[in-house]
N, CA, C and O atoms as a Tripos MOL2 file, in Angstrom:
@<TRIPOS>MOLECULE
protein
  164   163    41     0     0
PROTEIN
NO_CHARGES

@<TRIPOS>ATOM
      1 N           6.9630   16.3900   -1.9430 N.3       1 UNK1
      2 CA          5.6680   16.4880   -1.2820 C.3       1 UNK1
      3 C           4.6920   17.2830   -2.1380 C.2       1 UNK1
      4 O           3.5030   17.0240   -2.3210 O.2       1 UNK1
      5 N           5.2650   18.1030   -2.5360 N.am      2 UNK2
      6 CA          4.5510   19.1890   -3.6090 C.3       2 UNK2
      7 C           3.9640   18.3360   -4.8410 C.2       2 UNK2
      8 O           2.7950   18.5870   -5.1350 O.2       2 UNK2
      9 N           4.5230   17.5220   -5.4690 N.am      3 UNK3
     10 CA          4.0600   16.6700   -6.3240 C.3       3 UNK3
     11 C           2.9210   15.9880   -5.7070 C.2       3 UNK3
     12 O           1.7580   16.2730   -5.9930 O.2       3 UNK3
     13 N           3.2620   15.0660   -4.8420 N.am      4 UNK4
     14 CA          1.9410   14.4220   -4.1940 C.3       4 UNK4
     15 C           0.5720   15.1670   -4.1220 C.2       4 UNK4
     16 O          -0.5250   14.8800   -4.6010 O.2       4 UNK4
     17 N           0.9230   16.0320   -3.5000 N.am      5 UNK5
     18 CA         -0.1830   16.8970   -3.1340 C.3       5 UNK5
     19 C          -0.8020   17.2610   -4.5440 C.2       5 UNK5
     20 O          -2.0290   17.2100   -4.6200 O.2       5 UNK5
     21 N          -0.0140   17.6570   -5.7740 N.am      6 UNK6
     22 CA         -0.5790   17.6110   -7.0330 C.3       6 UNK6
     23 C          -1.5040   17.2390   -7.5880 C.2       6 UNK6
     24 O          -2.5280   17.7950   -7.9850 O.2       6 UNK6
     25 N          -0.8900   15.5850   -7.6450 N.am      7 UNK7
     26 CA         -1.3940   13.9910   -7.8490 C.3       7 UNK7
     27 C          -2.9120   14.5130   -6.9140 C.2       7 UNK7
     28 O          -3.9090   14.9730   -7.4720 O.2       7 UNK7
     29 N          -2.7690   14.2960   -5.3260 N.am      8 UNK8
     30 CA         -4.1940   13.9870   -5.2150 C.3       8 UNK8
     31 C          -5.1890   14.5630   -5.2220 C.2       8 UNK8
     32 O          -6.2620   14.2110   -4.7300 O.2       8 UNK8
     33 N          -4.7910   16.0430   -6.0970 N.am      9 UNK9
     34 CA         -6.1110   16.7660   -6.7710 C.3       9 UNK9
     35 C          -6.6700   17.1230   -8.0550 C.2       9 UNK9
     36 O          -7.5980   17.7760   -8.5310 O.2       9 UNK9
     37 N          -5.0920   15.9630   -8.6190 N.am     10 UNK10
     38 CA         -5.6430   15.7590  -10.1200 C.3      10 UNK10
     39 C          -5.7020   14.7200  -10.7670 C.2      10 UNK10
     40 O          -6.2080   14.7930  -11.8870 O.2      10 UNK10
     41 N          -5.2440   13.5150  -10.3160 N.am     11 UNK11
     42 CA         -5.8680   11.8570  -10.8400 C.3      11 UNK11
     43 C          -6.9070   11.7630  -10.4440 C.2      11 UNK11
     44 O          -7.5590   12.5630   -9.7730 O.2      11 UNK11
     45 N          -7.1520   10.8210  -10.8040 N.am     12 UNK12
     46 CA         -8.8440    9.9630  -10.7660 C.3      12 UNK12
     47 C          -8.8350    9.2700   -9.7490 C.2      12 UNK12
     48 O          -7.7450    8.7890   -9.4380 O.2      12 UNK12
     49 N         -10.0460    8.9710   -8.8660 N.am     13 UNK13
     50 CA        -10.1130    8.5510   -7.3470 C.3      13 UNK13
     51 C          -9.3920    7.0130   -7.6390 C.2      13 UNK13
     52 O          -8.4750    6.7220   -6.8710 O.2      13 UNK13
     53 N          -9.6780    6.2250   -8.4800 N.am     14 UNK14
     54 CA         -9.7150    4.6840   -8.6090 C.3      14 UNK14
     55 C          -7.7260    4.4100   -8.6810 C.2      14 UNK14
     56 O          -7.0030    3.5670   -8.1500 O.2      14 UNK14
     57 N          -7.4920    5.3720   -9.4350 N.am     15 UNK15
     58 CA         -6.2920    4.9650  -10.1840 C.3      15 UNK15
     59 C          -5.0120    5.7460   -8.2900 C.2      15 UNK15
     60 O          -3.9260    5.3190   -7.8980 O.2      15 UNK15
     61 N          -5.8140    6.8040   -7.7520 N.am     16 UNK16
     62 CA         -5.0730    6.8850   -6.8000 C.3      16 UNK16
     63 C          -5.4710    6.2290   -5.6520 C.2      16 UNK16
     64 O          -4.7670    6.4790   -4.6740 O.2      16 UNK16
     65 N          -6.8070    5.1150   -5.3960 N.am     17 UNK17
     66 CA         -6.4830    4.5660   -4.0910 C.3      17 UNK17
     67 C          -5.6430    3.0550   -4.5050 C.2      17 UNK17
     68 O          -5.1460    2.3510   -3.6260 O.2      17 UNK17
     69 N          -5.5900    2.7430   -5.8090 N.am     18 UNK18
     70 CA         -4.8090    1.7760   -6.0550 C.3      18 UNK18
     71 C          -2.8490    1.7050   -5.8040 C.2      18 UNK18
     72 O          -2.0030    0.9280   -5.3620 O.2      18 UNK18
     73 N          -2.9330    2.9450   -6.3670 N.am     19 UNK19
     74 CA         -1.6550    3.4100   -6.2760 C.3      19 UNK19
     75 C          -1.1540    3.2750   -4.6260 C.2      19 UNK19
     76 O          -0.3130    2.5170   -4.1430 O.2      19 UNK19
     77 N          -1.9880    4.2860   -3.9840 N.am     20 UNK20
     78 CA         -1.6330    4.4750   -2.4720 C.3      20 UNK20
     79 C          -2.0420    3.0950   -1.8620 C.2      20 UNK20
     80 O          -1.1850    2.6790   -1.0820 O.2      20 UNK20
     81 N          -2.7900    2.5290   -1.9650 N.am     21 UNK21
     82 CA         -3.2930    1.6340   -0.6530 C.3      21 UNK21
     83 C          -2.5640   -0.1230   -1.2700 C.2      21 UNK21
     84 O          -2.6850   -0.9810   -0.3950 O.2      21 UNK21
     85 N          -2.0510   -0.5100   -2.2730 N.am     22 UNK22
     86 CA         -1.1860   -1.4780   -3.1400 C.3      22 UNK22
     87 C           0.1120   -1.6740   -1.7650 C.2      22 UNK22
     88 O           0.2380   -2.5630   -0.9230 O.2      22 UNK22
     89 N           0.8820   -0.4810   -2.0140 N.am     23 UNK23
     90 CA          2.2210   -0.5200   -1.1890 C.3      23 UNK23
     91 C           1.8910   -1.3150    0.1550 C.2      23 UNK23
     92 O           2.3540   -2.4100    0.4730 O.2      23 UNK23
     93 N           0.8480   -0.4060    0.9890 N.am     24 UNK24
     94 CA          0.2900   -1.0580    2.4820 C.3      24 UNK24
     95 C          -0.1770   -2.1520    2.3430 C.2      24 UNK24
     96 O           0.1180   -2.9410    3.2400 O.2      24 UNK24
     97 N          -0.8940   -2.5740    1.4430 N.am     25 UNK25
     98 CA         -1.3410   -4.0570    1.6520 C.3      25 UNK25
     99 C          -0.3310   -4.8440    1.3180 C.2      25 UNK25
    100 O           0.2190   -5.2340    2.3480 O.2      25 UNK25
    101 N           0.1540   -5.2480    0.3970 N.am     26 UNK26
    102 CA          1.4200   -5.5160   -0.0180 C.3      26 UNK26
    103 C           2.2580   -6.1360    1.4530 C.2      26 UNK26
    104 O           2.3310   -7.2930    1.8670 O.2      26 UNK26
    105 N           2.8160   -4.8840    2.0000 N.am     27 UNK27
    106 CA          3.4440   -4.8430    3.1930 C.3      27 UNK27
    107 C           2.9230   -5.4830    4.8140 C.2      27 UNK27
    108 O           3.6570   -5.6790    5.7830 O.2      27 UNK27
    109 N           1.2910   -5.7390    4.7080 N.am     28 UNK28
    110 CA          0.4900   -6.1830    5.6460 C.3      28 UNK28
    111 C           0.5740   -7.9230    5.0620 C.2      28 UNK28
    112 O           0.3750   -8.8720    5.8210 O.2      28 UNK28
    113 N           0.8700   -8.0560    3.7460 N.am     29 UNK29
    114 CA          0.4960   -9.4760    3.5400 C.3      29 UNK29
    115 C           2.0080  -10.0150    3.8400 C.2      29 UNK29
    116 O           2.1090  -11.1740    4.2430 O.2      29 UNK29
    117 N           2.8150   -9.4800    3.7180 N.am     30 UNK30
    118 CA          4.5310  -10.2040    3.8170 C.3      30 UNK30
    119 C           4.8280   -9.7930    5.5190 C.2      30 UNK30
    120 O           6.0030  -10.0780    5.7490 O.2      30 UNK30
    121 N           4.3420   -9.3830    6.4180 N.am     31 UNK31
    122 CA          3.7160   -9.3520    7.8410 C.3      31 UNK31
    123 C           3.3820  -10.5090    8.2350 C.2      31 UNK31
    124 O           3.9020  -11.2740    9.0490 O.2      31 UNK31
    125 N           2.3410  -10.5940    7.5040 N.am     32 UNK32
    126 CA          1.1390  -11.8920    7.6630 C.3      32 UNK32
    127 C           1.9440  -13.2490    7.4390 C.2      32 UNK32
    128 O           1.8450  -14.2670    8.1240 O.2      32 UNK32
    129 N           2.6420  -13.0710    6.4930 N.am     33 UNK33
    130 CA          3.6220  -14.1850    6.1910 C.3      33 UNK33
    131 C           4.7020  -14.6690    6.9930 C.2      33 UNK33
    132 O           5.0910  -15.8320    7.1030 O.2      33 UNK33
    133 N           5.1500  -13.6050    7.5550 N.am     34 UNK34
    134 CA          6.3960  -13.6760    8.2520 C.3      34 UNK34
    135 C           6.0370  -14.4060    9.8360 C.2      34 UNK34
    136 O           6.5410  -15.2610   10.5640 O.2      34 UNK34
    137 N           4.9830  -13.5950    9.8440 N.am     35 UNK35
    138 CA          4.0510  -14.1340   11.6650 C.3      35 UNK35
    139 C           3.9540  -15.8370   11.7600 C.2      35 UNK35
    140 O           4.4200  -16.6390   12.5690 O.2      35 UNK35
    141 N           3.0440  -16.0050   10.4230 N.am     36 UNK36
    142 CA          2.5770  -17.2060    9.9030 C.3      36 UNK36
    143 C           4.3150  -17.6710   10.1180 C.2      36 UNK36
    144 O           4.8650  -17.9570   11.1820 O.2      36 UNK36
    145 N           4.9880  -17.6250    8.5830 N.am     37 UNK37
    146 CA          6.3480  -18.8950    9.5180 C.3      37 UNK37
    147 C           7.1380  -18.9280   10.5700 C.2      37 UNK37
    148 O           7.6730  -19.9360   11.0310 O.2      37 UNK37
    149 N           7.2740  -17.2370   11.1850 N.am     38 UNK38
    150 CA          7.8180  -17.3660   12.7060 C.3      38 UNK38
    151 C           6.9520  -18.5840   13.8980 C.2      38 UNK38
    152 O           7.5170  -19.2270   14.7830 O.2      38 UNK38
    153 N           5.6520  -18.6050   13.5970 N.am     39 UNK39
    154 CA          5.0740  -19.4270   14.5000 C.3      39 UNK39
    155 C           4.9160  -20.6770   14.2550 C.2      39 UNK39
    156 O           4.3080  -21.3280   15.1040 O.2      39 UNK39
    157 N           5.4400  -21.4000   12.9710 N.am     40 UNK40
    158 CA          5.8500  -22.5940   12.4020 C.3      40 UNK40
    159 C           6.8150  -22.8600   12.7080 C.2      40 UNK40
    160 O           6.7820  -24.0700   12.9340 O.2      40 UNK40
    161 N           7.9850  -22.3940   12.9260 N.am     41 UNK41
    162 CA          8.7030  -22.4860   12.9990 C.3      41 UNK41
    163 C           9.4720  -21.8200   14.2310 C.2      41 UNK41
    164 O          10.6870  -21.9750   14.3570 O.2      41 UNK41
@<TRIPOS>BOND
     1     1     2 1
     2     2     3 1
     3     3     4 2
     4     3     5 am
     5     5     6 1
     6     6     7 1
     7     7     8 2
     8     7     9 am
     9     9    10 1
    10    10    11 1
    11    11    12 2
    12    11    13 am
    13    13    14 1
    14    14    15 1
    15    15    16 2
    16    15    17 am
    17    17    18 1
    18    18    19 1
    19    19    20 2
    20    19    21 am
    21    21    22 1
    22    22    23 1
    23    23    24 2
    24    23    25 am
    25    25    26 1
    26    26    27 1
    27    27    28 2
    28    27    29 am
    29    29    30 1
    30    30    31 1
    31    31    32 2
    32    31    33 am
    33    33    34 1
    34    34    35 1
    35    35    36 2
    36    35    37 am
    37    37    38 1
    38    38    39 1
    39    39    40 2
    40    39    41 am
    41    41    42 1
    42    42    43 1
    43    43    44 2
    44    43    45 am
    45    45    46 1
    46    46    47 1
    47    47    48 2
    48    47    49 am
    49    49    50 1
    50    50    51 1
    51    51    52 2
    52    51    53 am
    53    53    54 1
    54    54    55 1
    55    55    56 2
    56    55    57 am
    57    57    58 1
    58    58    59 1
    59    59    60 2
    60    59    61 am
    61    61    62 1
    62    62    63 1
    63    63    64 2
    64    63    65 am
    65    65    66 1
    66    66    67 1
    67    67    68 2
    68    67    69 am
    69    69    70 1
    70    70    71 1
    71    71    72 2
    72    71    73 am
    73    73    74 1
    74    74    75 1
    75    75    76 2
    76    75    77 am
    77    77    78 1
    78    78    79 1
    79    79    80 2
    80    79    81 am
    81    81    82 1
    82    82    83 1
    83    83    84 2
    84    83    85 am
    85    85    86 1
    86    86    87 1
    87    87    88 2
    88    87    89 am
    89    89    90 1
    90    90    91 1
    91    91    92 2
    92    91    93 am
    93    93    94 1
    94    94    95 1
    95    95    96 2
    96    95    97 am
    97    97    98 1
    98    98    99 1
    99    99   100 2
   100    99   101 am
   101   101   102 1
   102   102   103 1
   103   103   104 2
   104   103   105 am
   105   105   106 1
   106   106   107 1
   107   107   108 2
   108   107   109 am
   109   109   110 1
   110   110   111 1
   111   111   112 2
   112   111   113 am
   113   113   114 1
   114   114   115 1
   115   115   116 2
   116   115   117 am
   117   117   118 1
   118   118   119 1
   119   119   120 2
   120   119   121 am
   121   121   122 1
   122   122   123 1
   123   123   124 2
   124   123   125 am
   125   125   126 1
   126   126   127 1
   127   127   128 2
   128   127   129 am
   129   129   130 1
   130   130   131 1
   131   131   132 2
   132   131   133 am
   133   133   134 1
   134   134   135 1
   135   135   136 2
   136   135   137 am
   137   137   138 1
   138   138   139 1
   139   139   140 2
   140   139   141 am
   141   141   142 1
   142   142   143 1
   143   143   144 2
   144   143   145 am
   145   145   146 1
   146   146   147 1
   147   147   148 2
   148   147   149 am
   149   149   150 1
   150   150   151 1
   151   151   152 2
   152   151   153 am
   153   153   154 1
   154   154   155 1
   155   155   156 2
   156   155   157 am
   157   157   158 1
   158   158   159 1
   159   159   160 2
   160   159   161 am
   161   161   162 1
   162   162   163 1
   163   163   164 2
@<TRIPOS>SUBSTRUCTURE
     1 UNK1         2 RESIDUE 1 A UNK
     2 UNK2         6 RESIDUE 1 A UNK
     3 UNK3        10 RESIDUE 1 A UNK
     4 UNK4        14 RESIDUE 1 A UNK
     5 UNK5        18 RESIDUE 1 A UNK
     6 UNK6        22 RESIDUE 1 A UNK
     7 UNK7        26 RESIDUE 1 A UNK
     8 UNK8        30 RESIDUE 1 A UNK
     9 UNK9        34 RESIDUE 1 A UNK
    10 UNK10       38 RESIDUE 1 A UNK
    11 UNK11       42 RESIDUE 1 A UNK
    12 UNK12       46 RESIDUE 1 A UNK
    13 UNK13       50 RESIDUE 1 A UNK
    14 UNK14       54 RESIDUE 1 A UNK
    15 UNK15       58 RESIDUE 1 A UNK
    16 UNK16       62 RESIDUE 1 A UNK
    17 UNK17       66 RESIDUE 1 A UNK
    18 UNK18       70 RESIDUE 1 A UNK
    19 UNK19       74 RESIDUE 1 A UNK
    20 UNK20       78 RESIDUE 1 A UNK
    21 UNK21       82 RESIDUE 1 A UNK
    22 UNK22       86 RESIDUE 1 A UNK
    23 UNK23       90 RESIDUE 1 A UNK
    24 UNK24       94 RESIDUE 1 A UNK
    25 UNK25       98 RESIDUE 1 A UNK
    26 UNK26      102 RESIDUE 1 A UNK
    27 UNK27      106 RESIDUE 1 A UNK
    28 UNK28      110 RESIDUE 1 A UNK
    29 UNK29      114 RESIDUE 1 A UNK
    30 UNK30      118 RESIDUE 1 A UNK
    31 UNK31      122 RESIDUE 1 A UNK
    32 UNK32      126 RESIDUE 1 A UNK
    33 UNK33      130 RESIDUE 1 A UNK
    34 UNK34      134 RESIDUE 1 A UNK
    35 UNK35      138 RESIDUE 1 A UNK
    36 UNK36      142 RESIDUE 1 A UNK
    37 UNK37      146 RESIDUE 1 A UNK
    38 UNK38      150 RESIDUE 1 A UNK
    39 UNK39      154 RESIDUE 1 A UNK
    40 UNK40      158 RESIDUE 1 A UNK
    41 UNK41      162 RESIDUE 1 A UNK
């Protein structure tokens, strides 16, 4: 946690909302996917 907290007061805004917000979307689109062929199927 100590690291993190590091990170988000010493990278660059761009390079850490990519980092952080990648994983969640990522995870919202294979969601999206799963909904999508559960209801095809």
């Amino acid at each position: 946690m100590k690291q993190l907290t590091a990170r988000l007061g010493e990278e660059k805004i761009n390079k850490l909302l990519v980092n952080l917000s990648l994983p969640a979307t990522i995870g919202m689109m294979v969601n999206a996917l799963y909904n999508l062929v559960d209801t095809i199927f």
